[in-house]
DSSP file (Angstrom, degrees, kcal/mol; ACC not computed):
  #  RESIDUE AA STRUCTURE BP1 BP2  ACC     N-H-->O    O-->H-N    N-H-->O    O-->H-N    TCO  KAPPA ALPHA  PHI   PSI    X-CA   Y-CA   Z-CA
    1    1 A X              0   0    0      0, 0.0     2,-0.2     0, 0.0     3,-0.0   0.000 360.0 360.0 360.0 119.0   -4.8  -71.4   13.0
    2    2 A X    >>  -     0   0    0      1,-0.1     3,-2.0     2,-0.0     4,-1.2  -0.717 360.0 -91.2-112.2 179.9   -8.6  -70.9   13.8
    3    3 A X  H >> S+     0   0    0      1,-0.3     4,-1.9    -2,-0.2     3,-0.9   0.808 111.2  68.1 -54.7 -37.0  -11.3  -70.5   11.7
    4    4 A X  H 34 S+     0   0    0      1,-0.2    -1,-0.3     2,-0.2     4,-0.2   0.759 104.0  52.7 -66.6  -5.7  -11.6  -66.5   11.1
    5    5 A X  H <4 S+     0   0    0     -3,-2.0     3,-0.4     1,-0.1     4,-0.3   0.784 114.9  41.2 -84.9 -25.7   -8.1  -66.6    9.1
    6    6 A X  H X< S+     0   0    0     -4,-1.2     3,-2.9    -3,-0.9     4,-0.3   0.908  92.3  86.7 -88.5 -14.7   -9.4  -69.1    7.1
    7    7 A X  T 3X S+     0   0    0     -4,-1.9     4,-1.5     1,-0.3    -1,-0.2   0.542  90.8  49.4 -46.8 -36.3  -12.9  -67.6    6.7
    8    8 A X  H 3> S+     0   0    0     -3,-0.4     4,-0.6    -4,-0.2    -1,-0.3   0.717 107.5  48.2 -74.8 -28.7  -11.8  -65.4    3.6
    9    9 A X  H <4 S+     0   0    0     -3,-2.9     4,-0.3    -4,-0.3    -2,-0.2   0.188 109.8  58.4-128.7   2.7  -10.1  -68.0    1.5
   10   10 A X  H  > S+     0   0    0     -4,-0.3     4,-1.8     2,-0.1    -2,-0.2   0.774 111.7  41.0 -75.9 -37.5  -13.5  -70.4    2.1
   11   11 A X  H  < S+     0   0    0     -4,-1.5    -2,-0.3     1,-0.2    -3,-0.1   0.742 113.8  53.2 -63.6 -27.9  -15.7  -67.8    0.6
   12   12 A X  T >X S+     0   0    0     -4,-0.6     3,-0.9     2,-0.2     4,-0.8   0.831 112.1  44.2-118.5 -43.5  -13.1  -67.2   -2.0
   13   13 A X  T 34 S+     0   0    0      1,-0.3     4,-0.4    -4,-0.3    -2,-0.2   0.571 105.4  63.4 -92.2 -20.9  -13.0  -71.0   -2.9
   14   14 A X  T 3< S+     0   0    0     -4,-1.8    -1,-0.3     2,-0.2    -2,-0.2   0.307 104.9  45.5 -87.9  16.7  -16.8  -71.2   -2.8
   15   15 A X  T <4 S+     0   0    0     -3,-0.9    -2,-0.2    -4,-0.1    -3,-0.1   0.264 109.1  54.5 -99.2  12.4  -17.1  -68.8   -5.7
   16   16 A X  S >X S+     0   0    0     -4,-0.8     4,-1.3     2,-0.1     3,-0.6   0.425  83.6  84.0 -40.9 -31.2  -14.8  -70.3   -7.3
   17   17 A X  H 3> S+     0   0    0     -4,-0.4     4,-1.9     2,-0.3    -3,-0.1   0.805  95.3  49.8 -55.3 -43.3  -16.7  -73.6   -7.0
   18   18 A X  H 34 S+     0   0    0      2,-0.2     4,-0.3     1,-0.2    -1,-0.2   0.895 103.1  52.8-101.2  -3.6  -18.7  -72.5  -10.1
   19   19 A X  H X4 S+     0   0    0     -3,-0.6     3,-1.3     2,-0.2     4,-0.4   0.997 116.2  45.5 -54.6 -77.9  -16.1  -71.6  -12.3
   20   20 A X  H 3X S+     0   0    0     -4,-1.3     4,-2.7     1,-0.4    -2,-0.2   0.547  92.6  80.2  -7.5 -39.7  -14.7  -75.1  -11.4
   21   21 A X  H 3X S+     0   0    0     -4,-1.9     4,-2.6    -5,-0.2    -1,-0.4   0.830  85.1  52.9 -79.2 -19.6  -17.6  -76.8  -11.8
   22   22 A X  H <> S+     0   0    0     -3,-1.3     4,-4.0    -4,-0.3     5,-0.2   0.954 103.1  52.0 -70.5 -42.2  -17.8  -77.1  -15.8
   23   23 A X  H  > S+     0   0    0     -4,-0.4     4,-1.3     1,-0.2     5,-0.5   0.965 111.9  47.9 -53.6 -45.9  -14.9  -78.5  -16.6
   24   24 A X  H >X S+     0   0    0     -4,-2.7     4,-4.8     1,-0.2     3,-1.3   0.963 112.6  47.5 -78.3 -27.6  -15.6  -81.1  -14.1
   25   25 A X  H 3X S+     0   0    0     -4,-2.6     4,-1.2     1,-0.2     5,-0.3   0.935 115.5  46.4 -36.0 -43.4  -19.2  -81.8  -15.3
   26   26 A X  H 3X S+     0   0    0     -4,-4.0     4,-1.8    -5,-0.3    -1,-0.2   0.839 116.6  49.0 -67.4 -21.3  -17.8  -81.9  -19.1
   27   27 A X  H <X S+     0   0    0     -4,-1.3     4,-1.6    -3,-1.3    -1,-0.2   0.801 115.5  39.8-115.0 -54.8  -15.0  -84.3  -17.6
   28   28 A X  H  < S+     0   0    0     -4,-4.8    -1,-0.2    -5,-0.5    -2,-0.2   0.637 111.3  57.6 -96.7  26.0  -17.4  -86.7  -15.7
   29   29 A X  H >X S+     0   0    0     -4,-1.2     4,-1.9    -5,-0.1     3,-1.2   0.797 106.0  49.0 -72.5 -58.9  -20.1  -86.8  -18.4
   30   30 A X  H 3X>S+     0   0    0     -4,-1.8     4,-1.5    -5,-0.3     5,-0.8   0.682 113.5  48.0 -51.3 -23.2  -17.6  -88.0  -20.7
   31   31 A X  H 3<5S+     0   0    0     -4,-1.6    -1,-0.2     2,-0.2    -3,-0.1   0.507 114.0  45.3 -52.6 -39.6  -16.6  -90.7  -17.9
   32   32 A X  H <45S+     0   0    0     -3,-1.2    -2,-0.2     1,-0.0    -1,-0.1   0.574 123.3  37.9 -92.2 -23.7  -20.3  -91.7  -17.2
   33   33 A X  H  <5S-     0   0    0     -4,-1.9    -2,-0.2     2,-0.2    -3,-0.1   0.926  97.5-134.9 -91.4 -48.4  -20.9  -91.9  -20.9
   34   34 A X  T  <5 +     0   0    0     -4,-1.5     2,-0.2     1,-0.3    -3,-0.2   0.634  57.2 139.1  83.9  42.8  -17.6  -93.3  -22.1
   35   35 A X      < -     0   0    0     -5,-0.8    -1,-0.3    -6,-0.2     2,-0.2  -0.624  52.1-131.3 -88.7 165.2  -17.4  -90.7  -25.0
   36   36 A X     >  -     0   0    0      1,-0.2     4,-1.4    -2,-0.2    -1,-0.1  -0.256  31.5-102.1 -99.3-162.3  -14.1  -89.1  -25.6
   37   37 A X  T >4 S+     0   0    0      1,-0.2     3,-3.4     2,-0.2     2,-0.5   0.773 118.2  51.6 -87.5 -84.5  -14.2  -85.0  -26.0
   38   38 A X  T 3> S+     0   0    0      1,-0.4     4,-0.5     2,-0.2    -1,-0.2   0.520 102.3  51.6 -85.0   9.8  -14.0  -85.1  -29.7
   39   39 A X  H 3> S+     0   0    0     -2,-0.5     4,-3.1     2,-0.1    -1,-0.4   0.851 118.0  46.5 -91.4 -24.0  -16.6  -87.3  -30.2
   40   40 A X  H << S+     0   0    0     -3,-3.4     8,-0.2    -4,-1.4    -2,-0.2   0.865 116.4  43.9  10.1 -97.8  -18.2  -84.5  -27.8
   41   41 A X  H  4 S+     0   0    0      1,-0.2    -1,-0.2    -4,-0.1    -3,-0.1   0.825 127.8  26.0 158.2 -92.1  -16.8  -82.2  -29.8
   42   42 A X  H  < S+     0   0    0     -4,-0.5    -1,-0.2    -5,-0.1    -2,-0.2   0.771 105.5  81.9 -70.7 -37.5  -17.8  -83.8  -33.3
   43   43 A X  S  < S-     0   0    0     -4,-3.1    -3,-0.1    -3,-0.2    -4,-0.0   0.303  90.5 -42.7 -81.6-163.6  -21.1  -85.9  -32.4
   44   44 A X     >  -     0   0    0      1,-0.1     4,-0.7     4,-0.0     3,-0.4  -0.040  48.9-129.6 -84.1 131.9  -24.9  -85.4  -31.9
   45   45 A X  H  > S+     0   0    0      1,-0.2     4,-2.3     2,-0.2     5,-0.4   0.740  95.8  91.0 -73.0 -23.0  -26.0  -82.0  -29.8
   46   46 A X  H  > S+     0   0    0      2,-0.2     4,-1.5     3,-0.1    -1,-0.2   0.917  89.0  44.2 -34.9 -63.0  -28.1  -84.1  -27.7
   47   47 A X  H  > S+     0   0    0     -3,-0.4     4,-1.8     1,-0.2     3,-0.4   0.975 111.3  56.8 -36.1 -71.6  -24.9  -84.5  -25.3
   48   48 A X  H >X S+     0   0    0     -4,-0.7     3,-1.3     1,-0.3     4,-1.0   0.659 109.9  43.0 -11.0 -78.2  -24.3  -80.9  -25.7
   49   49 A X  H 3X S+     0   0    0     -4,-2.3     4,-1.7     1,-0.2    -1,-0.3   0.812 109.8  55.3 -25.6 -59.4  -27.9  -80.2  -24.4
   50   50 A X  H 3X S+     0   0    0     -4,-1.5     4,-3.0    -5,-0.4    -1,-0.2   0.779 107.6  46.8 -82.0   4.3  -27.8  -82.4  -21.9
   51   51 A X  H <X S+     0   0    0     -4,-1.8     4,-3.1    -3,-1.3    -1,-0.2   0.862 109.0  53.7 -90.3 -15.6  -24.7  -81.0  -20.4
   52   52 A X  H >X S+     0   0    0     -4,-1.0     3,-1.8    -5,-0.3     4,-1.3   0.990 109.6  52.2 -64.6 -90.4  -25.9  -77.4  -20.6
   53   53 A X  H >X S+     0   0    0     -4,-1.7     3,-1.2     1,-0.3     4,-0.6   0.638 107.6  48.4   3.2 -92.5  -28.9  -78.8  -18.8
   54   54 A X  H >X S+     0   0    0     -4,-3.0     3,-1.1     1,-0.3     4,-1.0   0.748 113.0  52.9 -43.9 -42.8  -26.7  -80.4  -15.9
   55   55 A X  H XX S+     0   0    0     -4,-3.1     3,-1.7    -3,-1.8     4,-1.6   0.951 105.6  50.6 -62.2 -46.0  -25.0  -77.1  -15.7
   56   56 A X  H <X S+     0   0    0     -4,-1.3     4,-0.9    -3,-1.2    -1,-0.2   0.607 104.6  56.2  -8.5 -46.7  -28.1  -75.2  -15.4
   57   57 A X  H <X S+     0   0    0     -3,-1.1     4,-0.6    -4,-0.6    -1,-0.3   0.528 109.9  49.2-101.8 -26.4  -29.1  -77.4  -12.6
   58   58 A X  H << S+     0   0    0     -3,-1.7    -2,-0.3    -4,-1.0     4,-0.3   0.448 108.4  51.3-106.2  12.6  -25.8  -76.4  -10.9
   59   59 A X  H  X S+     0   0    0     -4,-1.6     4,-1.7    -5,-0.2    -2,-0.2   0.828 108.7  51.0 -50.5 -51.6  -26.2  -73.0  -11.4
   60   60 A X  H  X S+     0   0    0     -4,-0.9     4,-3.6     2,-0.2     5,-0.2   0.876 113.9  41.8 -31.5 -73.4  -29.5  -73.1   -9.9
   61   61 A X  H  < S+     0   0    0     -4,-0.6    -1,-0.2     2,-0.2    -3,-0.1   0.918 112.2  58.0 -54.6 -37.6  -28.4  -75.1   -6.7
   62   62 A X  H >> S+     0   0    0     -4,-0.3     4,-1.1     2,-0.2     3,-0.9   0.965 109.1  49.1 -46.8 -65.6  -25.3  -72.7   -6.6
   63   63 A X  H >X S+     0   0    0     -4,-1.7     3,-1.0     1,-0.2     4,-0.8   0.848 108.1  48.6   1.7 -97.2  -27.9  -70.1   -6.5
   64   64 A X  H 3< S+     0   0    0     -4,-3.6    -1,-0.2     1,-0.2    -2,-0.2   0.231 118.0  36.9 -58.8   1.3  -30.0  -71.4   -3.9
   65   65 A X  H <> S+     0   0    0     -3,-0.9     4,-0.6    -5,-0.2     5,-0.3   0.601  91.8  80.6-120.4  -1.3  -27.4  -72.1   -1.4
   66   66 A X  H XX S+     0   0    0     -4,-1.1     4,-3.6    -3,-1.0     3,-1.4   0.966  93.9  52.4 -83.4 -52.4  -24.9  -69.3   -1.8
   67   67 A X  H 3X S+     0   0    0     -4,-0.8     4,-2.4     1,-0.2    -1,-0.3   0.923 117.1  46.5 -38.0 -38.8  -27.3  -66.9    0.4
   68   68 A X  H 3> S+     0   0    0      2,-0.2     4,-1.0    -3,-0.2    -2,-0.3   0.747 109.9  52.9 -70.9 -40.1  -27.0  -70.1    3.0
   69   69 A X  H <X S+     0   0    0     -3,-1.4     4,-1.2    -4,-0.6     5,-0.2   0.588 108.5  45.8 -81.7 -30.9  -23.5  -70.4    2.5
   70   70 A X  H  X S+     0   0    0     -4,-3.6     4,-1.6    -5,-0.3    -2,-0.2   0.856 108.3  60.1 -88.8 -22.7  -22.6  -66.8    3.3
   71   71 A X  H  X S+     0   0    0     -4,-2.4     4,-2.6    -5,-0.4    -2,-0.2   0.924 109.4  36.4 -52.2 -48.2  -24.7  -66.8    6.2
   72   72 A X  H  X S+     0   0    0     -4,-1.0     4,-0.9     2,-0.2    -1,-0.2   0.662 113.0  62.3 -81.2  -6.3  -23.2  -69.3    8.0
   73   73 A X  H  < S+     0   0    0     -4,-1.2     3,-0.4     2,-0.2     4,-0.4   0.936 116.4  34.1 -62.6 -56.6  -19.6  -68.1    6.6
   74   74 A X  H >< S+     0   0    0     -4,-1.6     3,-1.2     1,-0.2    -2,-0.2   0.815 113.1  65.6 -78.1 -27.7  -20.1  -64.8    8.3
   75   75 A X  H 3< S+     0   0    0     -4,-2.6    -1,-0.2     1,-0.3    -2,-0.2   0.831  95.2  53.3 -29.2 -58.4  -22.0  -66.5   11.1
   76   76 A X  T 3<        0   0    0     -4,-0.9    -1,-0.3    -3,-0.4    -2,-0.2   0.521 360.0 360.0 -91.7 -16.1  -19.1  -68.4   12.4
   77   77 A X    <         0   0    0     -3,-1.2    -1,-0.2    -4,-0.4    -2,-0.1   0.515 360.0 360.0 -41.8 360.0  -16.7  -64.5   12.7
């Protein structure tokens, strides 16, 4: 197999990547904090905030590399 068969189904899995990506922020805040989801869920908006935030901050990066990452996708044809 070389790379131009797989070339479709990396781009397809890097824009996925940011769909993906909340669940696992929400899943390894709670991990780093050692809250459960419904104290999440139930507790102080502050978490809330700050998770919004993180996501934010990987929207942003997503952003700023995607152009970078499709260059070089289509680069390598």
């Amino acid at each position: 197999m070389d790379i131009e068969y797989r070339l479709p189904v990396l781009r397809v899995i890097w824009k996925l990547l940011i769909l993906a990506a909340f669940p696992l922020l929400v899943w390894g805040y709670l991990k780093g904090t050692g809250l459960s989801f419904t104290q999440l869920d139930a507790g102080t908006n502050i978490h809330k905030m700050i998770i919004f935030a993180l996501y934010l901050v990987l929207i942003l990066a997503w952003w700023w590399l995607n152009p970078k990452v499709l260059r070089f996708l289509s680069r390598r044809r």
